[in-house]
C-alpha positions as CSV (number, residue, x, y, z in Angstrom):
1,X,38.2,112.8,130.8
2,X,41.3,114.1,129.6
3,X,40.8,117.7,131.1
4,X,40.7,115.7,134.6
5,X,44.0,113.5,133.8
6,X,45.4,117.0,133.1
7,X,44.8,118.7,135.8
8,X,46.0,115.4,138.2
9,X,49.2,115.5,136.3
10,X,49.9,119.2,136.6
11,X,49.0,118.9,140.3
12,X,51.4,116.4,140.6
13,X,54.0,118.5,138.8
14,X,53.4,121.0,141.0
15,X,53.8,118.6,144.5
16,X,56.9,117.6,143.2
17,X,58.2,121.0,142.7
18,X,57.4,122.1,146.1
19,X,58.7,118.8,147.7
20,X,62.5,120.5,147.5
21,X,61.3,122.6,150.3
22,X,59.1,120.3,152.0
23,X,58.9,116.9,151.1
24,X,55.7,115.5,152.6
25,X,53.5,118.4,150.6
26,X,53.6,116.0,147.9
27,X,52.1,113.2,149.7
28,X,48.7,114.8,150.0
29,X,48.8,116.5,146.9
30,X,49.5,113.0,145.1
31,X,46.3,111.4,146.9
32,X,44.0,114.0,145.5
33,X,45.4,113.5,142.0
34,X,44.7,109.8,142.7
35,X,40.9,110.7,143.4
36,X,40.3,112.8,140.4
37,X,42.0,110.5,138.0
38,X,39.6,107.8,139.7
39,X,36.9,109.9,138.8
40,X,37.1,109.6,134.9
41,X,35.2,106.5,135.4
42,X,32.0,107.9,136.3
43,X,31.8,106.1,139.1
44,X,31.8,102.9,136.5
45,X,34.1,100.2,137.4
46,X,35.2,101.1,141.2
47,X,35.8,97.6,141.1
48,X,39.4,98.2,139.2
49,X,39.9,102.1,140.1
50,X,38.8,101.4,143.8
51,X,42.0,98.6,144.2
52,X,44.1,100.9,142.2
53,X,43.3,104.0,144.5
54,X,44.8,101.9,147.6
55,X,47.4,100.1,146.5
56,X,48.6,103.6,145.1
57,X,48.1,105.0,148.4
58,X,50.1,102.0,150.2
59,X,53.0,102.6,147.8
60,X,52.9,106.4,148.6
61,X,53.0,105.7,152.3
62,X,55.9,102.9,152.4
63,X,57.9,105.6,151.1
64,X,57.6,107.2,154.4
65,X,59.6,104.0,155.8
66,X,62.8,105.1,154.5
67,X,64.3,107.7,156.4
68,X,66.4,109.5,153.2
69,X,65.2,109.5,149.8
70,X,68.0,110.9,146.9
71,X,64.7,112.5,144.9
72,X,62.5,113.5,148.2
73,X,59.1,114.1,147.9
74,X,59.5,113.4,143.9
75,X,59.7,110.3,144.8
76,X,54.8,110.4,145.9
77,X,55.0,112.6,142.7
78,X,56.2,109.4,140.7
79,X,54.2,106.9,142.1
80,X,51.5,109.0,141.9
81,X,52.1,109.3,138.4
82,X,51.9,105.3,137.5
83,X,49.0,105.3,139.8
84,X,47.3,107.7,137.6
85,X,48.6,106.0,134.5
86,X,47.4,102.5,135.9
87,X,43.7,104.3,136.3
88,X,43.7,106.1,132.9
89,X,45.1,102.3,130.9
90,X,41.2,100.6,131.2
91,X,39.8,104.1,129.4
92,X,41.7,105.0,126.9
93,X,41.0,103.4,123.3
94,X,43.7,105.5,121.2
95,X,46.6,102.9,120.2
96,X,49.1,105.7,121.0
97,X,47.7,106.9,124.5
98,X,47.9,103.0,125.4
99,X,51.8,103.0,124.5
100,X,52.4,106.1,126.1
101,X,51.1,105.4,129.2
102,X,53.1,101.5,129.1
103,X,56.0,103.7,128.7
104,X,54.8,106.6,131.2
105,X,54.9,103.5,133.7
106,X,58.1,101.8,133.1
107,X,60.2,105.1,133.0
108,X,59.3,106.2,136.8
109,X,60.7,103.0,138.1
110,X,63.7,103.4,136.5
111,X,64.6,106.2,139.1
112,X,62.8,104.6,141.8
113,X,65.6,101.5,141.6
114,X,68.4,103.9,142.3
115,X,66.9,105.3,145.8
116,X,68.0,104.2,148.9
117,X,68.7,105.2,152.8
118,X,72.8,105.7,151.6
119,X,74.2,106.4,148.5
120,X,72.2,105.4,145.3
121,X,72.5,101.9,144.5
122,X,73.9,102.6,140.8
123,X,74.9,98.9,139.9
124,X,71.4,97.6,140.5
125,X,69.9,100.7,138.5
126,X,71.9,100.3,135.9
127,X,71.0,96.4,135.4
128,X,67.4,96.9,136.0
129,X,66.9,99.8,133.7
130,X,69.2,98.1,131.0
131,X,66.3,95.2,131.0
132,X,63.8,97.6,131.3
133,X,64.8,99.2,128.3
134,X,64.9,96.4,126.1
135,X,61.9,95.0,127.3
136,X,60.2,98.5,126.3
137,X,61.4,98.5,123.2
138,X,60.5,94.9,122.2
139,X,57.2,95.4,123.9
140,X,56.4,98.4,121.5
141,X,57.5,97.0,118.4
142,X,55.4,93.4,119.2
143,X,52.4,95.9,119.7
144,X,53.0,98.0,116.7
145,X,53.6,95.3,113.9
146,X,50.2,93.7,115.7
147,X,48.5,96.5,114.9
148,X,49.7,97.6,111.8
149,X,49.7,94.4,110.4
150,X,46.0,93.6,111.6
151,X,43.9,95.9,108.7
152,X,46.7,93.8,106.2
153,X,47.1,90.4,107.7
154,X,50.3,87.9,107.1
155,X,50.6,85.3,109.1
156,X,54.4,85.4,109.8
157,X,53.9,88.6,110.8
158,X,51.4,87.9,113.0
159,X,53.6,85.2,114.9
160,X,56.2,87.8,115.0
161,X,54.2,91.1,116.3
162,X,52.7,88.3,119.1
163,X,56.1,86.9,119.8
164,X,57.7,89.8,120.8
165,X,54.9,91.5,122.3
166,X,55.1,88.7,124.9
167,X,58.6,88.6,125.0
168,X,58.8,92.1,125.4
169,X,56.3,91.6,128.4
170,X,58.0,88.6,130.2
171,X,61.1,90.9,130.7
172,X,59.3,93.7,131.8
173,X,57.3,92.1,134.3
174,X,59.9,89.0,135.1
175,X,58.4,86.0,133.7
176,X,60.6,83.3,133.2
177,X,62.9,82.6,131.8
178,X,63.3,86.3,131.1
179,X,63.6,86.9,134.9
180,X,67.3,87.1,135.2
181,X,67.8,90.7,136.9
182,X,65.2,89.9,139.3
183,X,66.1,88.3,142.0
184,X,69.6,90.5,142.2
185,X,67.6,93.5,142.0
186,X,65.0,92.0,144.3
187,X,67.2,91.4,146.8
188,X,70.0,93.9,146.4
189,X,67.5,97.3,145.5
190,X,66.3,99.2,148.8
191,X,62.9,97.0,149.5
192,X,60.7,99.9,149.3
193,X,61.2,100.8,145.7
194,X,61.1,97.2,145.2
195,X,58.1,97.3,146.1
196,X,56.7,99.8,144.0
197,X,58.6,97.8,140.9
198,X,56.8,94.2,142.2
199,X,53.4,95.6,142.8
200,X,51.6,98.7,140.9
201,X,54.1,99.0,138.1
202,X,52.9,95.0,136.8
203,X,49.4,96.2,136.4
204,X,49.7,98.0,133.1
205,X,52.1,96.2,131.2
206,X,49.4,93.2,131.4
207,X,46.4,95.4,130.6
208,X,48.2,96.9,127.6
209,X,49.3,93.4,126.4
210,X,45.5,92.2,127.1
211,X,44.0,95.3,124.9
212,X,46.8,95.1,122.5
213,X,46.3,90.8,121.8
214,X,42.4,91.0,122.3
215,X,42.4,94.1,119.5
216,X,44.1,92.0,117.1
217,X,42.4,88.2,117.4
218,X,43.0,86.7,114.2
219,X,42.7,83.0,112.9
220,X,46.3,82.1,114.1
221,X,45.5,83.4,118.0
222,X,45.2,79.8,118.7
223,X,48.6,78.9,117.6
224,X,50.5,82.1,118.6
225,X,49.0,81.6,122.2
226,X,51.4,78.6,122.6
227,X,54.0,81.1,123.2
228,X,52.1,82.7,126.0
229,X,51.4,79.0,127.3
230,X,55.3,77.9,127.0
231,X,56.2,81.2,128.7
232,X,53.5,81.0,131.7
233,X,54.4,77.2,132.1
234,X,58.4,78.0,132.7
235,X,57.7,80.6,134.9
236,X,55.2,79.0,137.5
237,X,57.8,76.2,137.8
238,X,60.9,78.6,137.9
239,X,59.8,80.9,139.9
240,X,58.0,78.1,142.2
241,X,61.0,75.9,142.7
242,X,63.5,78.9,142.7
243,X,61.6,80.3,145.9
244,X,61.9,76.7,147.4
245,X,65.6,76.6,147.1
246,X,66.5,80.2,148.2
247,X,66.7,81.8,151.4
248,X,67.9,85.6,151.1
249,X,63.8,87.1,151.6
250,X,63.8,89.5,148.5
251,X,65.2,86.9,146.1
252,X,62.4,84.4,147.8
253,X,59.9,87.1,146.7
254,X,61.5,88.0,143.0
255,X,60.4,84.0,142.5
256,X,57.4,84.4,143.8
257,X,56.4,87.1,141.6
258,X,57.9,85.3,138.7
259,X,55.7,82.3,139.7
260,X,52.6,84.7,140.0
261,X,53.5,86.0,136.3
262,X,52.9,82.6,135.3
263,X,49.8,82.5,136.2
264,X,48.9,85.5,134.6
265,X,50.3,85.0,131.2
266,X,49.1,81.5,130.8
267,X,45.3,82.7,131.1
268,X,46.2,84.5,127.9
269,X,45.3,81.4,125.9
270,X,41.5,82.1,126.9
271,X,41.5,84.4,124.1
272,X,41.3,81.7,121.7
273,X,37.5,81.9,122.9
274,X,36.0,85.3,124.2
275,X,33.1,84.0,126.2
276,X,35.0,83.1,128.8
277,X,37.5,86.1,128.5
278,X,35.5,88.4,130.9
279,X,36.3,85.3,133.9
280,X,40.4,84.8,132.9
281,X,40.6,88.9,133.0
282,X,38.9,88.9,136.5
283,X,41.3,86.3,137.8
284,X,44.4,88.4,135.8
285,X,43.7,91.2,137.6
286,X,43.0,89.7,140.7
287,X,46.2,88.1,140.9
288,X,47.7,91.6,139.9
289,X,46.2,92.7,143.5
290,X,46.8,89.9,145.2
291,X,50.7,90.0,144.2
292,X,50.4,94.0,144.7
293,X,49.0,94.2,148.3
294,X,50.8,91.1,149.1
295,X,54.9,92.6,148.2
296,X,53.5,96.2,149.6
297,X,53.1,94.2,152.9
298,X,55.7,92.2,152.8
299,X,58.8,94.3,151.7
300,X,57.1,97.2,154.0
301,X,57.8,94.5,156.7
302,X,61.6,93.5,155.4
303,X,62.2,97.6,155.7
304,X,61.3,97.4,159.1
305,X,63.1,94.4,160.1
306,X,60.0,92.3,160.8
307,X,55.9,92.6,160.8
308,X,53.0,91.7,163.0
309,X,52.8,87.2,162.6
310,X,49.2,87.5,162.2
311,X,49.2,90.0,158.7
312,X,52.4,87.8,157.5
313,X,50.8,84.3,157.7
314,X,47.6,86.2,156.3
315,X,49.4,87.6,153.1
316,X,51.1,83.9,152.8
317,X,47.9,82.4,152.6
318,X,46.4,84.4,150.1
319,X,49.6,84.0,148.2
320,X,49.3,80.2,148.6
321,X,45.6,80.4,147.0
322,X,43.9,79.8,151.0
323,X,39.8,80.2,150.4
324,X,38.1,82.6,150.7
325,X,41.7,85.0,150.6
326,X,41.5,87.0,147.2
327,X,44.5,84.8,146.0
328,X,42.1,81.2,146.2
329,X,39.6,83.5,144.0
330,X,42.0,84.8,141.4
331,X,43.6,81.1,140.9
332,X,39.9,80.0,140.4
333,X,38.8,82.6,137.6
334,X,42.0,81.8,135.9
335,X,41.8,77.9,136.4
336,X,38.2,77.4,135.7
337,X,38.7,79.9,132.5
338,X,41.1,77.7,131.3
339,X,39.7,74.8,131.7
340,X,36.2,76.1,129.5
341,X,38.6,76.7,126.8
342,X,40.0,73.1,126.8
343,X,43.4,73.4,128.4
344,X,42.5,71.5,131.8
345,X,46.2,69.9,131.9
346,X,47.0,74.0,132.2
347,X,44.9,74.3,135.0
348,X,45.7,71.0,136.8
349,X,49.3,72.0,136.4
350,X,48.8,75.9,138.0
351,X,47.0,74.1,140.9
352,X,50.1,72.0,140.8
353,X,52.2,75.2,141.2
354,X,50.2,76.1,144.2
355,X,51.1,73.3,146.1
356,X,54.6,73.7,145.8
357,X,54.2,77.3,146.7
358,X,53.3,76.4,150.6
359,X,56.3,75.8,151.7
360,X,58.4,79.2,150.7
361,X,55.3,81.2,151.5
362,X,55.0,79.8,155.1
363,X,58.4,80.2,155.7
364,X,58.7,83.7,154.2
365,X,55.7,84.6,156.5
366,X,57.3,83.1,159.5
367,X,60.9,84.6,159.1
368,X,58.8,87.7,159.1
369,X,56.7,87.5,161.8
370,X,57.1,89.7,165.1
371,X,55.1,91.6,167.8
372,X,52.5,93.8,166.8
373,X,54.0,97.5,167.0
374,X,52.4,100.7,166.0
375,X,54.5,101.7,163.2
376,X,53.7,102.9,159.4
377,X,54.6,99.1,158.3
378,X,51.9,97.6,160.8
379,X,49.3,100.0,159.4
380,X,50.5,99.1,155.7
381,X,50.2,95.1,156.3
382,X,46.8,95.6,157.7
383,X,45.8,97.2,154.8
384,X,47.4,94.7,152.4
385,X,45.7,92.1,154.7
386,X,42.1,94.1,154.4
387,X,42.7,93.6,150.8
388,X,42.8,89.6,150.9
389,X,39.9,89.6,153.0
390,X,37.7,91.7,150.5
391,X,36.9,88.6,149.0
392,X,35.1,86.4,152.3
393,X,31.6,87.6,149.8
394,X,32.3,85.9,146.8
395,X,33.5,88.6,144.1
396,X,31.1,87.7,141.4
397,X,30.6,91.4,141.9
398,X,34.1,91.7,140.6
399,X,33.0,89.8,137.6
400,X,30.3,91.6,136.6
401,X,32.2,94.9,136.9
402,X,34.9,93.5,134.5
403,X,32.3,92.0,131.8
404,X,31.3,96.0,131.7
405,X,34.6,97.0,131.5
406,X,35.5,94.7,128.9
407,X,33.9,97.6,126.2
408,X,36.5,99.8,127.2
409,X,39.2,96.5,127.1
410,X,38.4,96.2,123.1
411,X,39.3,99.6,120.6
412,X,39.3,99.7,116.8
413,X,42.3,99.6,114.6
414,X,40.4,100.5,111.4
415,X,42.7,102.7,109.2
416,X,45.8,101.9,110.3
């Protein structure tokens, strides 16, 4: 496995290099190191590696949207890179790997902020990677005194490592109210590496915080998840009524994805119970697509002043939680999870959230609706909107691949 992740990365290394003298060499070369990564799985769990695959691929090709690029062509080798890390997160089991690769995630997207069609944006860079940093660093100290403190348990500790593990998550991925730099970055950064930061970069700082909490269980879980509750419960209603009240379109979609966040980080109280942990990790990841696909498409469309009506009201619905979209699927997991654990008020009150989303959403797709045109954004939306529709067959076949993968979701902290 690790021979393969090797040879992806020095392939990439190499792409990058070359890309000085032609920039699109990288492109290609980044796709394969996305397929041989992919192929560390055995072909087990195509379920995850299989989304990851694509929406890596549509980040690679919205670059091609922007007609300059300060880092060209190192710019694929980059987001090839947290593809690959994104992949490699689910296998690894080694507590160090698994805050490597968080960190091997979060540092590409610090020079992805910069880029833009004109002069880099440094004002926006520096705020975002300012936030980013500290949200690294308090991410990596939550997990570390988690797992150090696990083999040699105190309770205050516990509530400490877990508190700023989460806290340290929040900021990274813009959960209220630790959200403040992004709607400014959302709607001030160059939309395409926006898009990049909204979509594939979220995956792994919620997988390592799953592997990280679900490693480390212990008889206060139940009272330490409270933090994870508060936290998803301020961010569904900020980032639900922020979107209401804002027009700019990227600020619109920082609040969504602070709203989406919400959902995500509340279904961490499941772990008080891990029967129905396989179901809330389905609908965590799920939304993780959904919210993926959904900004690839839609900031692909804000690039190009406008997308085709039919992919933007598609995305909106999905985003809204339509049925059968993926979104209506990945709201269920996480609801009816919640619910089997005893917090139905939760669940009552994300459906809640929904509701109020309709309005933005609908907007959002209509101020970006326009004729269909051939054009690298049109192919990107109906892509995105492929995605949603994965889901018209009921994926219980998404379930059953994450209840496998859920061996690989647990590792042992014996001897630290």
């Amino acid at each position: 496995m690790e021979l393969m992740v090797i040879i992806a990365l020095l392939l990439i290394t190499l792409g990058s290099a070359l890309s000085f003298r032609v920039r699109w060499i990288t492109l290609p070369i980044s796709v394969i190191a996305l397929i041989m990564v992919s192929q560390i799985s055995g072909g087990k769990f195509l379920e995850y590696t299989g989304f990851v695959v694509v929406i890596a691929i549509l980040n690679l090709l919205s670059l091609g949207i922007m007609k300059k690029s300060q880092i060209k062509g190192v710019d694929f080798g980059l987001v090839a890179l947290i593809g690959s890390a994104t992949i490699y997160i689910v296998f690894t089991k080694d507590l160090a790997m698994i805050l490597t690769t968080f960190v091997v995630v979060s540092v590409p997207t610090y020079m992805l902020v910069f880029v833009n069609d004109d002069i880099p944006n440094v004002k926006i860079g520096i705020k975002y990677v300012t936030f980013m940093v500290l949200a690294t660093i308090l991410f990596v100290i939550g997990a570390l005194i988690l797992s150090y403190n696990h083999n040699n348990f105190n309770g205050t500790v516990y509530i400490l490592g877990y508190t700023l593990l989460i806290v340290g998550l929040a900021l990274e991925v813009g959960a209220a109210p630790l959200h403040i730099w992004a709607p400014d970055v959302f709607s001030n950064a160059d939309p395409i590496p926006v898009s990049i930061i909204a979509s594939i970069a979220k995956i792994v700082p919620v997988v390592v915080a799953l592997k990280i909490l679900i490693a480390t269980t212990s008889p206060l879980t139940a009272s330490a998840s409270m933090i994870a509750v508060g936290i998803g419960l301020i961010s569904m209603f900020t980032g639900n009524i922020g979107a209401l009240t804002s027009r700019e379109l990227g600020r619109v979609l920082a609040y969504s994805s602070t709203a989406n966040m919400g959902y995500i980080i509340s279904a961490f109280v499941v772990l008080i119970n891990p029967a129905f942990l396989p179901l809330a990790v389905a609908g965590i990841l799920l939304q993780l697509i959904v919210n993926a696909a959904g900004k690839i498409g839609m900031f692909s469309a804000i690039k190009e002043g406008g997308g085709a009506t039919h992919l933007m009201y598609l995305l909106a619905l999905s985003f809204i939680g339509l049925p059968p979209l993926m979104g209506f699927w990945s709201k269920l997991f996480i609801a009816v999870s919640l619910i089997n654990v005893g917090y139905t008020w939760l669940a009552l009150l994300l459906v809640l959230n929904s509701t109020i989303s309709v309005p933005y959403y609908l907007r959002v797709a209509r101020d970006l609706s326009g004729n269909w045109v051939l054009s690298l954004g049109t192919i990107i939306g109906v892509v995105a909107a492929l995605i949603m529709l994965v889901t018209l067959l009921p994926p219980s076949w998404f379930v059953s691949g994450v209840e496998k993968m859920m061996e690989f979701m647990t590792f042992n902290l014996g001897g630290m």
